[in-house]
Every structure is written in structure tokens, then in C-alpha cells.
C-alpha positions in Angstrom: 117.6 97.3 117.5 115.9 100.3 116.6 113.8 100.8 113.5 111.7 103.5 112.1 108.7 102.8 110.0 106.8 105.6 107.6 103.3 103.9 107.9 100.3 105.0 105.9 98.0 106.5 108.8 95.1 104.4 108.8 97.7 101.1 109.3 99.2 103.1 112.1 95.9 104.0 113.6 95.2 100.4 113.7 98.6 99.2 115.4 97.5 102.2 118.1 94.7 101.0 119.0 95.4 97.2 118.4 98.0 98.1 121.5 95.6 99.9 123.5 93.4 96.9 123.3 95.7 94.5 124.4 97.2 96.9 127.0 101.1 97.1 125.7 103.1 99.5 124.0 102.8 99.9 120.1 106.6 99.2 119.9 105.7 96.0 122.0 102.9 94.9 120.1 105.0 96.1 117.0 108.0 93.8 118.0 106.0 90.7 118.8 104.7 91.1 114.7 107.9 91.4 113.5 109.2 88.5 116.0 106.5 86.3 114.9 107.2 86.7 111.2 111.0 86.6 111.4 112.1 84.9 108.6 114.4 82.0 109.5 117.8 81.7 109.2 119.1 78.9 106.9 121.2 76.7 108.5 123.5 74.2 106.7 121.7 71.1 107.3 123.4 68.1 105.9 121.0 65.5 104.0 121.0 62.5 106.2 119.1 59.2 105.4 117.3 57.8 108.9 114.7 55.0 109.3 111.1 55.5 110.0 108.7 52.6 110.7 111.2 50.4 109.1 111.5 53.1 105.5 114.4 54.6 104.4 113.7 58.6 104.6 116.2 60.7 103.2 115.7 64.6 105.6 117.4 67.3 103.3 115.7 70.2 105.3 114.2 71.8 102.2 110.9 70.9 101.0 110.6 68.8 98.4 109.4 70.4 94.5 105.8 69.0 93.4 107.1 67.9 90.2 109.7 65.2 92.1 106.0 63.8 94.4 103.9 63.7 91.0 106.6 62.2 89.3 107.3 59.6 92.3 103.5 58.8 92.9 103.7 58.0 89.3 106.3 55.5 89.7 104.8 54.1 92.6 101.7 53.5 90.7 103.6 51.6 87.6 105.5 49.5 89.7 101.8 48.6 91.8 100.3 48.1 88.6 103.4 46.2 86.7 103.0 43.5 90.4 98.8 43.5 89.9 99.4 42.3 86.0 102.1 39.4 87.4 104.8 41.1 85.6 107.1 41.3 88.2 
């Protein structure tokens, strides 16, 4: 593929001599960047639930929000505390 990029000229100063440094081509060194910060494709992934030192994991393939780990810590913590008390 081939791309052209307006850079401002003190970035494309750097990406010159960045390339010289390292002995390549600026369209090499550029290229490696852009490989290296490729964003990554989604693939379907289907939620499968798989065992893991004898727990129950659930692997969706997305990370999980903060609220749902607060809000699950919190629950762990109730239950711990509800078992401490003799309550259940």
C-alpha cells in the first residue's frame, strides 16, 4: 500500500534522522510504526466458559467494564463476611 503523509517538518525531521540512525529507509522505519500500532481486527469470538485451576472462567474476548469487578469484589466480600458472622 502506498500512503502519503503531510507531516509538520520538525516530526519529519525526526523520522529522517530516527532512520539514518538505525540505518533503514524512512518508509521502512515509517512502516514498522504503523505495523506496530496496527489496530487489531475484531474477530467474532464466541463467549466460551473453560476451567482453570478447578474455576469456572467465562473468555468473552472483550475486557471486562470496572463497574462489573467493583461490583463482583463487592459480592465477594458479603458473601466472605455473611460465612465469617455464621450466617450461612
Amino acid at each position: 500500500m502506498t500512503v502519503t503523509v503531510n507531516l509538520p517538518q520538525k516530526v519529519e525531521q525526526a523520522y529522517l534522522a530516527a532512520a539514518r540512525t538505525k540505518g533503514v529507509s524512512v518508509d521502512a522505519l515509517v512502516a514498522d510504526v504503523l505495523v506496530s500500532h496496527a489496530p487489531v481486527a475484531e474477530s467474532p469470538q464466541r463467549p466460551e466458559l473453560i476451567e482453570e485451576r478447578g474455576i469456572p472462567v467465562l473468555r468473552t474476548g472483550q475486557p471486562l467494564d470496572p463497574s462489573v469487578v467493583a461490583d463482583t469484589i463487592d459480592m465477594i466480600r458479603r458473601e466472605r463476611d455473611l460465612t465469617v458472622l455464621g450466617q450461612r
